[in-house]
PyMOL Python script that loads the backbone (N, CA, C, O; Angstrom):
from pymol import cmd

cmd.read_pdbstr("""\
ATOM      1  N   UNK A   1       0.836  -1.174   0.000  1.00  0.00           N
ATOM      2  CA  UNK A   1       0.000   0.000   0.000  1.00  0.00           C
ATOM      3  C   UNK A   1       0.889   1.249   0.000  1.00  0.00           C
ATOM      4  O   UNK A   1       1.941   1.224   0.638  1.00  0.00           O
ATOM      5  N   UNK A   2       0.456   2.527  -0.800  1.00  0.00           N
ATOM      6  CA  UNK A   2       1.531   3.452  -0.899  1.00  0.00           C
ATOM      7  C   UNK A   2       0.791   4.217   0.349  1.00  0.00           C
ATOM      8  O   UNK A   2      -0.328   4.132   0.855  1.00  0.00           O
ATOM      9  N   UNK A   3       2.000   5.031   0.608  1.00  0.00           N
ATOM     10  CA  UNK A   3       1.719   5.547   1.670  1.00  0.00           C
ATOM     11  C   UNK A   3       1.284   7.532   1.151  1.00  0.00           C
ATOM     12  O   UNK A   3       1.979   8.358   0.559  1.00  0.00           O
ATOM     13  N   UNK A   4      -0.032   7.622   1.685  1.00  0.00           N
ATOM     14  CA  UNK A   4      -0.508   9.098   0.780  1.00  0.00           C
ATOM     15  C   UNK A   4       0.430  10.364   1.256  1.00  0.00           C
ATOM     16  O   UNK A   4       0.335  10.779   2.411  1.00  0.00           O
ATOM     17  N   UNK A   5       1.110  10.810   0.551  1.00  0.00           N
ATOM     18  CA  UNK A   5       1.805  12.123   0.995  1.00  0.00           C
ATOM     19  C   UNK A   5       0.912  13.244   0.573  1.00  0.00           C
ATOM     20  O   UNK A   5       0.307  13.319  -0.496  1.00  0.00           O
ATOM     21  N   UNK A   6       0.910  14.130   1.584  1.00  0.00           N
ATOM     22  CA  UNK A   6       0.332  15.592   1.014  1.00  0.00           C
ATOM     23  C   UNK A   6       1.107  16.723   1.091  1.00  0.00           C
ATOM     24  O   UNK A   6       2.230  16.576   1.575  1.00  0.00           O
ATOM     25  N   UNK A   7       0.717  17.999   0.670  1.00  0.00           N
ATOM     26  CA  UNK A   7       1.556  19.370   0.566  1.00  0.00           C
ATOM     27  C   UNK A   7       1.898  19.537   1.868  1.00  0.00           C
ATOM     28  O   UNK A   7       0.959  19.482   2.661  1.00  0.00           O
ATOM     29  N   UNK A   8       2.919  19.716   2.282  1.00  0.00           N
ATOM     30  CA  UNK A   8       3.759  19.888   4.005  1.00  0.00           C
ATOM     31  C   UNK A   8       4.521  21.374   3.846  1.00  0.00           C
ATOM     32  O   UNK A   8       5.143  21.803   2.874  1.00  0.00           O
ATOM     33  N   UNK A   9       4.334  21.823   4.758  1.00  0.00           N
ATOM     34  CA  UNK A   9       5.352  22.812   5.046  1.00  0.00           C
ATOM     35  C   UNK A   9       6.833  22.571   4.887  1.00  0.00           C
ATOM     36  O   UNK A   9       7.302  21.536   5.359  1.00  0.00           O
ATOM     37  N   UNK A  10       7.577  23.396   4.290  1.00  0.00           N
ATOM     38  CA  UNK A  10       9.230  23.441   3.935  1.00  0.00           C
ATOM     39  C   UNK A  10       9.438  24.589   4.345  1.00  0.00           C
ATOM     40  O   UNK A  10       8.859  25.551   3.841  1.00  0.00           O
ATOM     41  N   UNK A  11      10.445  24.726   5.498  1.00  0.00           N
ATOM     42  CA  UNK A  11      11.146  25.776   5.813  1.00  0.00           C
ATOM     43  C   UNK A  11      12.515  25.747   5.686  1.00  0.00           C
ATOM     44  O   UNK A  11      13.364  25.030   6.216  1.00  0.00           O
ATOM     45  N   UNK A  12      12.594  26.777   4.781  1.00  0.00           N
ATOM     46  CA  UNK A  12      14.585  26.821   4.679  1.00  0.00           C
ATOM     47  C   UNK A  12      15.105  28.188   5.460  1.00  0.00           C
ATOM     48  O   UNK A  12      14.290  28.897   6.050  1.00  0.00           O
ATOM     49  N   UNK A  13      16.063  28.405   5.436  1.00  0.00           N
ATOM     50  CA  UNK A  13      16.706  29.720   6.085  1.00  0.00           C
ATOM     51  C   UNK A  13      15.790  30.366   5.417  1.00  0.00           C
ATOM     52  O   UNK A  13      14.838  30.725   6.110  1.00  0.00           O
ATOM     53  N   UNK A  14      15.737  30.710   4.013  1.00  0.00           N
ATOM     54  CA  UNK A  14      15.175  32.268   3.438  1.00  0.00           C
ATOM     55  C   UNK A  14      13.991  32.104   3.381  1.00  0.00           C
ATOM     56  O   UNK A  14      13.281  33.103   3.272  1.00  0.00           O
ATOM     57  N   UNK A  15      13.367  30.727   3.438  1.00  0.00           N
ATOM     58  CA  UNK A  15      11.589  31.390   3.094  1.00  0.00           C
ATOM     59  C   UNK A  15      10.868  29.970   3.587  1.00  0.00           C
ATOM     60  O   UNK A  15      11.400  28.867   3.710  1.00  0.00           O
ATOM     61  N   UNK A  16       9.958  30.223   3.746  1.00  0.00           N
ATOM     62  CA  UNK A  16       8.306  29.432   3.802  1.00  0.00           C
ATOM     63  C   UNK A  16       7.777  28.434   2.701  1.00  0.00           C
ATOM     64  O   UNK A  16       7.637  29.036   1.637  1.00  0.00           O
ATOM     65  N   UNK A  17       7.500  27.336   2.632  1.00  0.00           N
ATOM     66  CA  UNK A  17       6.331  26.903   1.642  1.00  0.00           C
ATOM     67  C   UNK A  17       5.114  26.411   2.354  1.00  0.00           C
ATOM     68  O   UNK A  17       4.954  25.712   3.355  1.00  0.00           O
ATOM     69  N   UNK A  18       4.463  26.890   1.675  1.00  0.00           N
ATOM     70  CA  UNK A  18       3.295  26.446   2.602  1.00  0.00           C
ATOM     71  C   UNK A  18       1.565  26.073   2.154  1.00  0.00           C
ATOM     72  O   UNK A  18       1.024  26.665   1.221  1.00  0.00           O
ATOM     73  N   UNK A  19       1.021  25.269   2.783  1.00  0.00           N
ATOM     74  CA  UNK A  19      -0.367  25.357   1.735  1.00  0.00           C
ATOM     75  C   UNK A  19      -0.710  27.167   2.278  1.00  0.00           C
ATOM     76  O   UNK A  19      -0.480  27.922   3.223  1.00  0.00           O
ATOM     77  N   UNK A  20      -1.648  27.143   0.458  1.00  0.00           N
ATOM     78  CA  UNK A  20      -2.456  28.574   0.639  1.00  0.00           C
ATOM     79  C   UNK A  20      -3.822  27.969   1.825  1.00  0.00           C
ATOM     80  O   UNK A  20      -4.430  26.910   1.983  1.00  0.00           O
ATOM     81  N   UNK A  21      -3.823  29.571   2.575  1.00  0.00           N
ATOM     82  CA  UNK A  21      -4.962  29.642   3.478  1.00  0.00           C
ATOM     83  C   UNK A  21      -6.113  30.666   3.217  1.00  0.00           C
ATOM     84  O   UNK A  21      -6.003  31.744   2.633  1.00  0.00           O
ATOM     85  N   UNK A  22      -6.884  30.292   3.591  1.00  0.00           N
ATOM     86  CA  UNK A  22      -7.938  30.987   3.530  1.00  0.00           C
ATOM     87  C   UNK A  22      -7.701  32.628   3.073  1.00  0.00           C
ATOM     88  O   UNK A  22      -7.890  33.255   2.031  1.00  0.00           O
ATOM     89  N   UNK A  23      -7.199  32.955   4.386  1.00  0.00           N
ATOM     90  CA  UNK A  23      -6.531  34.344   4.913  1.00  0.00           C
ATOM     91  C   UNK A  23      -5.395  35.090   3.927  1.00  0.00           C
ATOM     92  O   UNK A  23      -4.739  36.118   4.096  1.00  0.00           O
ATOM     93  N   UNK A  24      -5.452  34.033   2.719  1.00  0.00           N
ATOM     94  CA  UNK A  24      -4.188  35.012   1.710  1.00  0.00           C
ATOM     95  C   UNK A  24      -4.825  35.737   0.892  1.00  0.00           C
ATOM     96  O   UNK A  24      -4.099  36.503   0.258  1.00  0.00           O
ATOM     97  N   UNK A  25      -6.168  35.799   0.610  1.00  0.00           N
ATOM     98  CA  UNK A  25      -6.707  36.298  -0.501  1.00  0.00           C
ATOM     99  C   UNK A  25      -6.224  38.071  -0.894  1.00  0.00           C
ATOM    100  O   UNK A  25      -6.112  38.366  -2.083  1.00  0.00           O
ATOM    101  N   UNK A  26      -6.024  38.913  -0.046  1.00  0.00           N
ATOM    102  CA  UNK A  26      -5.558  40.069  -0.054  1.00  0.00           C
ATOM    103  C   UNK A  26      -4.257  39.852  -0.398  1.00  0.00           C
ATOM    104  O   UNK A  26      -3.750  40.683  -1.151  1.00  0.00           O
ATOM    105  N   UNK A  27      -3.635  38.988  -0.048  1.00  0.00           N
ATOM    106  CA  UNK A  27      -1.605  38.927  -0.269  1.00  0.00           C
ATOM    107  C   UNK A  27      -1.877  38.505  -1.555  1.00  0.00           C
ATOM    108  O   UNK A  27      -1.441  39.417  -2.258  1.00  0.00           O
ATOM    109  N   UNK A  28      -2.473  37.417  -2.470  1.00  0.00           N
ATOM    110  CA  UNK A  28      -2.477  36.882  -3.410  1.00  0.00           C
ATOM    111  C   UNK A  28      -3.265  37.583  -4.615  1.00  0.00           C
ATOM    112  O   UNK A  28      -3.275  37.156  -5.769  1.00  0.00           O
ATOM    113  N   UNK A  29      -4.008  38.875  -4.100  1.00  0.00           N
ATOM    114  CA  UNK A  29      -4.646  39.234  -4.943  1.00  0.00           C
ATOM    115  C   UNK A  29      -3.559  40.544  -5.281  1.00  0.00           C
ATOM    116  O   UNK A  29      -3.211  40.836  -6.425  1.00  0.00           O
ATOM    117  N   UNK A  30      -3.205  41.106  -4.309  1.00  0.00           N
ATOM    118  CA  UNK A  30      -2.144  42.187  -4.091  1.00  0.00           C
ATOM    119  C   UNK A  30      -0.837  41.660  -4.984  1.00  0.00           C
ATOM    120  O   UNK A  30      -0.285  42.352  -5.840  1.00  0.00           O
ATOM    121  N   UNK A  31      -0.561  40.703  -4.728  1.00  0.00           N
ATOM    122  CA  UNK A  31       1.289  40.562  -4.696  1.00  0.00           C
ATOM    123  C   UNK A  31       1.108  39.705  -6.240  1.00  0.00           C
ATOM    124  O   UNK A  31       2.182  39.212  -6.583  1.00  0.00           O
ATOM    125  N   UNK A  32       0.144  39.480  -7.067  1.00  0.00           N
ATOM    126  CA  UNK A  32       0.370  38.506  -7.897  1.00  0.00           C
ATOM    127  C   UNK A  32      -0.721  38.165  -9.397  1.00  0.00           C
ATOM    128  O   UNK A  32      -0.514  38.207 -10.610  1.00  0.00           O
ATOM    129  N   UNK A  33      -2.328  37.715  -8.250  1.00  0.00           N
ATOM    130  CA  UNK A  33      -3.254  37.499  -9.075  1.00  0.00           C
ATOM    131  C   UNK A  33      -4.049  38.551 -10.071  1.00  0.00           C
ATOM    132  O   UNK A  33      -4.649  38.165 -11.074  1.00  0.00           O
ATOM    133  N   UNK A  34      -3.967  40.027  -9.629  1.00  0.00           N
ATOM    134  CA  UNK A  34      -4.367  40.643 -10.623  1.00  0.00           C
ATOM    135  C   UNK A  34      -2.867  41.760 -11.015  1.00  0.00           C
ATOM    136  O   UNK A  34      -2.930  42.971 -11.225  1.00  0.00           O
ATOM    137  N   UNK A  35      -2.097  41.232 -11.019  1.00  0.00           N
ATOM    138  CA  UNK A  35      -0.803  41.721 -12.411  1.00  0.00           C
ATOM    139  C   UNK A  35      -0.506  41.280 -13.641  1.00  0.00           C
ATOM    140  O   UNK A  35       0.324  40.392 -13.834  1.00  0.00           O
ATOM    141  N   UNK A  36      -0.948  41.677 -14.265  1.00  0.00           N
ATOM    142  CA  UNK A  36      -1.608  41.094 -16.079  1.00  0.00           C
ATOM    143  C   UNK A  36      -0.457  40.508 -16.542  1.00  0.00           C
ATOM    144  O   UNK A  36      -0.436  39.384 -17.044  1.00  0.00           O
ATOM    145  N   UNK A  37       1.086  41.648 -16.310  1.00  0.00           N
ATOM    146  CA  UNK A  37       2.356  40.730 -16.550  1.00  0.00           C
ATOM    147  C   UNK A  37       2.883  39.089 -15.786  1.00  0.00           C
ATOM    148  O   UNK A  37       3.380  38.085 -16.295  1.00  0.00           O
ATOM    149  N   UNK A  38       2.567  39.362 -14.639  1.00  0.00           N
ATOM    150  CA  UNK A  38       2.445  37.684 -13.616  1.00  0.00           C
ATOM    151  C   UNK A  38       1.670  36.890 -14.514  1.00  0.00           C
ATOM    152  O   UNK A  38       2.227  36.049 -15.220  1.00  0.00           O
ATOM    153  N   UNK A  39       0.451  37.076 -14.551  1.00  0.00           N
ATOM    154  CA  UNK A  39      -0.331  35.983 -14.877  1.00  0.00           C
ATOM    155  C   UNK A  39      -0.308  35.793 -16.360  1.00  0.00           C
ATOM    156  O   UNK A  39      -0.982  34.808 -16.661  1.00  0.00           O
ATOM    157  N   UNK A  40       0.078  36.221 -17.103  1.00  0.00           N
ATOM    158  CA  UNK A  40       0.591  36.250 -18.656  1.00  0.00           C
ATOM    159  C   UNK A  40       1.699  35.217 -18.903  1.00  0.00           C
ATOM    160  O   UNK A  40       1.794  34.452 -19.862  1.00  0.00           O
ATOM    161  N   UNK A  41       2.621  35.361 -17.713  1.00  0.00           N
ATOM    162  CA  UNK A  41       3.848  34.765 -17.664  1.00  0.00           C
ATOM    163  C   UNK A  41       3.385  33.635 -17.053  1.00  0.00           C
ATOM    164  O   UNK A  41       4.165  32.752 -17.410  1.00  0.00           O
ATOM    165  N   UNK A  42       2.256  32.989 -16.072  1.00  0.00           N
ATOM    166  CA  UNK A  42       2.199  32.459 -15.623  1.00  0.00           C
ATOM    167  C   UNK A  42       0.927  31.396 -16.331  1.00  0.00           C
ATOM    168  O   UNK A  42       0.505  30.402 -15.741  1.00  0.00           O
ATOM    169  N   UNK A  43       0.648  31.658 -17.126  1.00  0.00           N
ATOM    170  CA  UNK A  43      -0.475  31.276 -17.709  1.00  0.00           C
ATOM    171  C   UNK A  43      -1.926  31.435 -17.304  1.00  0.00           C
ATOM    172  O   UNK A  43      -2.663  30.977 -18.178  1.00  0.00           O
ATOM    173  N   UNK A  44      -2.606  31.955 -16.221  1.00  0.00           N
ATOM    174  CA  UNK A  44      -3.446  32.079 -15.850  1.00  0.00           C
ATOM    175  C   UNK A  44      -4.096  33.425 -15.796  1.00  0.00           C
ATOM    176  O   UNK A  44      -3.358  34.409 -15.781  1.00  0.00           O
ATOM    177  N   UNK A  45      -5.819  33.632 -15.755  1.00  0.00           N
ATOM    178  CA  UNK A  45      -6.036  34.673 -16.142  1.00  0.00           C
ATOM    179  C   UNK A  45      -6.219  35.916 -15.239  1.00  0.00           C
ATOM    180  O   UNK A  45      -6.597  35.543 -14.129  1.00  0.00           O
ATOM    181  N   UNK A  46      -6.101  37.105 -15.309  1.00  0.00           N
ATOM    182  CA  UNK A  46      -5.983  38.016 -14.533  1.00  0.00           C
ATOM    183  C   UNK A  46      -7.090  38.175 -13.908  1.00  0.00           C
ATOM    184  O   UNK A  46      -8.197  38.229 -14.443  1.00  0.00           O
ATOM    185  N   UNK A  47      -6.820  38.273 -12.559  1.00  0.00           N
ATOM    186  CA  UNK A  47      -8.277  38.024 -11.380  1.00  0.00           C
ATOM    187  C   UNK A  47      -8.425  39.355 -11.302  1.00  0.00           C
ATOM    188  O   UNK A  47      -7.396  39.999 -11.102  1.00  0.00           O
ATOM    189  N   UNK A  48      -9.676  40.069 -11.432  1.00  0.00           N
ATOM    190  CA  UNK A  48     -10.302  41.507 -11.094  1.00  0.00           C
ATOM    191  C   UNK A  48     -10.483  41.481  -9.849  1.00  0.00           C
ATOM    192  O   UNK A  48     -10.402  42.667  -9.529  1.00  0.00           O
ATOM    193  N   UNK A  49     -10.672  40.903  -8.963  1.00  0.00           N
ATOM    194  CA  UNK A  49     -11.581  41.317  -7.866  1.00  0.00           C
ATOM    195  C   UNK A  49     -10.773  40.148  -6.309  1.00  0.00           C
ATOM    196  O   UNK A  49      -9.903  39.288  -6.446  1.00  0.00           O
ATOM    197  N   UNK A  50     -11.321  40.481  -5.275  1.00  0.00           N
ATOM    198  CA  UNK A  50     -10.812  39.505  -4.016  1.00  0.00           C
ATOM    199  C   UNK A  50     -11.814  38.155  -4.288  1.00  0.00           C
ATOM    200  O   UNK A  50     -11.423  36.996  -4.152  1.00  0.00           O
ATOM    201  N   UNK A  51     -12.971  38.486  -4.634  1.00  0.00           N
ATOM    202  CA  UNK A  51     -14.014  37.453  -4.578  1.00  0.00           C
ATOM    203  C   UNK A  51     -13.280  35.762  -5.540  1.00  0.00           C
ATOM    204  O   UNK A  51     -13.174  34.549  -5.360  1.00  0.00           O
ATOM    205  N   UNK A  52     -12.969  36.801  -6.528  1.00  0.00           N
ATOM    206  CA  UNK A  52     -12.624  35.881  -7.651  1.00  0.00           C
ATOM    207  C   UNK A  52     -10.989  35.041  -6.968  1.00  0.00           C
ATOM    208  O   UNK A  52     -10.778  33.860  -7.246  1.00  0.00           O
ATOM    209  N   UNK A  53     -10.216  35.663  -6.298  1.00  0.00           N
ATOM    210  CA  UNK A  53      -9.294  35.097  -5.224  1.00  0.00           C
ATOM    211  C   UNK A  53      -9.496  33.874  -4.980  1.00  0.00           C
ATOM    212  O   UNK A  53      -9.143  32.764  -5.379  1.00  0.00           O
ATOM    213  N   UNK A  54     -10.640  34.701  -3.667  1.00  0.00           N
ATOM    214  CA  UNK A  54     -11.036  33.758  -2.909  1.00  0.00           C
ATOM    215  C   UNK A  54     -11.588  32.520  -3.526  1.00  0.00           C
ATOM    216  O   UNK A  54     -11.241  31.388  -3.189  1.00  0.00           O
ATOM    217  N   UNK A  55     -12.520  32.813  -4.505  1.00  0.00           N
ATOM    218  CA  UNK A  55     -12.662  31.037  -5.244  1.00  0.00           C
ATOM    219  C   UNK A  55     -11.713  30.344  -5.334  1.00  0.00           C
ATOM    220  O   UNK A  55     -11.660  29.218  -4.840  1.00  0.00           O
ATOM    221  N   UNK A  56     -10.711  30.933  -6.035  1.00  0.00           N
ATOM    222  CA  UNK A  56      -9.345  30.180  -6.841  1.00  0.00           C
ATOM    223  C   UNK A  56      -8.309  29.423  -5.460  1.00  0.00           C
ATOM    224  O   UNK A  56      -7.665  28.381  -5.333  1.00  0.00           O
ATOM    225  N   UNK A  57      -8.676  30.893  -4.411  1.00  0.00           N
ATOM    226  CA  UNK A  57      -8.132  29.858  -3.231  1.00  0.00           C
ATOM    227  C   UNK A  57      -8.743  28.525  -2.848  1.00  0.00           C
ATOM    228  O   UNK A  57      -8.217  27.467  -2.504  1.00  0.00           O
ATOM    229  N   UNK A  58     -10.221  28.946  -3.033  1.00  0.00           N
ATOM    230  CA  UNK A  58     -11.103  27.576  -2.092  1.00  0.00           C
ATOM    231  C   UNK A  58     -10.586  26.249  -3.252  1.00  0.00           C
ATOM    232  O   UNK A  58     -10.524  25.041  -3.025  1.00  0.00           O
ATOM    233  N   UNK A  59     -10.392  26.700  -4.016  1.00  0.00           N
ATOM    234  CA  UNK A  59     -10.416  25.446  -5.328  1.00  0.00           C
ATOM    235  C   UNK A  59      -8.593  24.670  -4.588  1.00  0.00           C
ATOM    236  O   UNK A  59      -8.432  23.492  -4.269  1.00  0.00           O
ATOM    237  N   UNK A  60      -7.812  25.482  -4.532  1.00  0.00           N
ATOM    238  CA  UNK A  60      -6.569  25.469  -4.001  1.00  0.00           C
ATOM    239  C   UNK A  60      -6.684  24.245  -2.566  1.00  0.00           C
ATOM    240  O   UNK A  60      -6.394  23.077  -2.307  1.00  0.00           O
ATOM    241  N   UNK A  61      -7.060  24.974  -2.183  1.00  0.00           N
ATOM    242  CA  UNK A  61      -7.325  24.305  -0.597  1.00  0.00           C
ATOM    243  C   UNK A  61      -7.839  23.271  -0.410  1.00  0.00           C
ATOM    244  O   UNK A  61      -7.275  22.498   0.366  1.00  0.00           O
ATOM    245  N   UNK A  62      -9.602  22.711  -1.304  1.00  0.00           N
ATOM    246  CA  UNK A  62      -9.865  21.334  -1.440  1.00  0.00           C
ATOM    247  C   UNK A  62      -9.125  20.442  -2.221  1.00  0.00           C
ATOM    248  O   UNK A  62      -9.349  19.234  -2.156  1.00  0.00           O
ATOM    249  N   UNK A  63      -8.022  21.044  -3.161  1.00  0.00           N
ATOM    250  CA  UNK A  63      -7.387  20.192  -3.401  1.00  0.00           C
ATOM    251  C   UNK A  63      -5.990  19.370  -2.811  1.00  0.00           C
ATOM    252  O   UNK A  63      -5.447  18.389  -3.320  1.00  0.00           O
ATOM    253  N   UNK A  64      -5.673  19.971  -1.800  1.00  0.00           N
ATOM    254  CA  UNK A  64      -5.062  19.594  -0.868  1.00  0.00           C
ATOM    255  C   UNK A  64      -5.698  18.187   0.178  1.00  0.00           C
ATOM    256  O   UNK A  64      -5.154  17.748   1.192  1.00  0.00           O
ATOM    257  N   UNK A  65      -7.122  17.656  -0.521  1.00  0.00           N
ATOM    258  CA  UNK A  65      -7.436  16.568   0.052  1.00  0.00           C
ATOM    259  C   UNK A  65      -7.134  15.468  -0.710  1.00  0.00           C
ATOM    260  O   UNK A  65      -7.621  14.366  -0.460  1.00  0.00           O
ATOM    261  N   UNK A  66      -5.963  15.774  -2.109  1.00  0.00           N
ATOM    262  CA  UNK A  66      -5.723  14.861  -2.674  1.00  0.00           C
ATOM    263  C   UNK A  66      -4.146  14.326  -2.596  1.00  0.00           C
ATOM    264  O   UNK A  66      -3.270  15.065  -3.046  1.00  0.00           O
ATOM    265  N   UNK A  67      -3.866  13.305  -2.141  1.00  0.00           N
ATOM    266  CA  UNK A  67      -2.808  12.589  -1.642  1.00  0.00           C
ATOM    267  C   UNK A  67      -1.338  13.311  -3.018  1.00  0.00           C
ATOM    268  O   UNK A  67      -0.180  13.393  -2.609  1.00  0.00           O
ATOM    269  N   UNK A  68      -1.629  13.671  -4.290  1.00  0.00           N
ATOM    270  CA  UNK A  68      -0.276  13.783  -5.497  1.00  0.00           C
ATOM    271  C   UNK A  68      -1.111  15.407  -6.044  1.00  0.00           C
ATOM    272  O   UNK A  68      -1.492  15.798  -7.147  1.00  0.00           O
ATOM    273  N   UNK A  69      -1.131  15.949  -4.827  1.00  0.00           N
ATOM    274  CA  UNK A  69      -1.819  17.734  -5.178  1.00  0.00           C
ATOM    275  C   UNK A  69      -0.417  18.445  -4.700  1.00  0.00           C
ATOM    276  O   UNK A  69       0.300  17.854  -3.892  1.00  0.00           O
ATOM    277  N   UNK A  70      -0.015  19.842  -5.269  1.00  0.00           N
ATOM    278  CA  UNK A  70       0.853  20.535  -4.217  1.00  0.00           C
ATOM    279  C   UNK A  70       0.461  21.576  -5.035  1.00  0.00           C
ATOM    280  O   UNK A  70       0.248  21.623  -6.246  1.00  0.00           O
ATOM    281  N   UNK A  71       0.399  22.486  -4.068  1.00  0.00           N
ATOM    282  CA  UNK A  71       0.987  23.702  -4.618  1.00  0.00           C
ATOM    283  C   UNK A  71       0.963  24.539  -3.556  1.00  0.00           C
ATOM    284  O   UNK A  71       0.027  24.463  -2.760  1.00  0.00           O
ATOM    285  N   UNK A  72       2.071  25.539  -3.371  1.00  0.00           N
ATOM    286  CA  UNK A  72       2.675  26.389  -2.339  1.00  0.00           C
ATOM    287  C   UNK A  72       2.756  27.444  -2.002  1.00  0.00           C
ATOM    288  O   UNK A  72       3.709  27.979  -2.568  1.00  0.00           O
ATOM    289  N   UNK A  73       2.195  28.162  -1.277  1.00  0.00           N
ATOM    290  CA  UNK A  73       2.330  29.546  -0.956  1.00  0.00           C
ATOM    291  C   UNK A  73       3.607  29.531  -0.892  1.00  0.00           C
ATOM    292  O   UNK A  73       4.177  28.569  -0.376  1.00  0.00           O
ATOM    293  N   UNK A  74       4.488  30.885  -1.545  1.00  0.00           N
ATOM    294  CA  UNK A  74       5.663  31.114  -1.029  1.00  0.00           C
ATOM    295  C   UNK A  74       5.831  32.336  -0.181  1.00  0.00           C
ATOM    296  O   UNK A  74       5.445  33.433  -0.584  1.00  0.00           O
ATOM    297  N   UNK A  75       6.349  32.184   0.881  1.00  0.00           N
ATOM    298  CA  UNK A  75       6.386  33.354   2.487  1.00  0.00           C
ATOM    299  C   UNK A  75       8.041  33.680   2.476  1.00  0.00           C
ATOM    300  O   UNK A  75       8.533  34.405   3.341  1.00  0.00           O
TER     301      UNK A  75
END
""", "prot")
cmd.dss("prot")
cmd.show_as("cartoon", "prot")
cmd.util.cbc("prot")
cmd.orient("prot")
């Protein structure tokens, strides 16, 4: 039986990984999700609003109930 790994916290000297929380929607909407150059580069589409965030977070977060999911806030 494999054993299920999920997204874990990594702390190195310089920074954080971490699952996204609820509570980032202002950092993520601020620092990233609606900068047309980020998300151009990043492939995804430019979020107008916190609301629209916050979905993309909730989508983020239930997927963290899947054993080969990651993805990381970086702090």
């Amino acid at each position: 039986m494999l054993k299920e790994t999920f997204t874990e916290t990594i702390n190195t000297e310089r920074l954080v990984l971490r699952k996204f929380e609820s509570s980032d929607v202002e950092s993520v909407f601020n620092n990233w999700a609606s900068d047309p150059e980020v998300q151009l580069n990043y492939g995804e589409p430019v979020y107008s609003t916190t609301g629209e965030v916050k979905a993309l977070l909730e989508k983020y977060i239930s997927g963290y109930e899947c054993a080969n999911y990651y993805r990381w806030a970086v702090i």
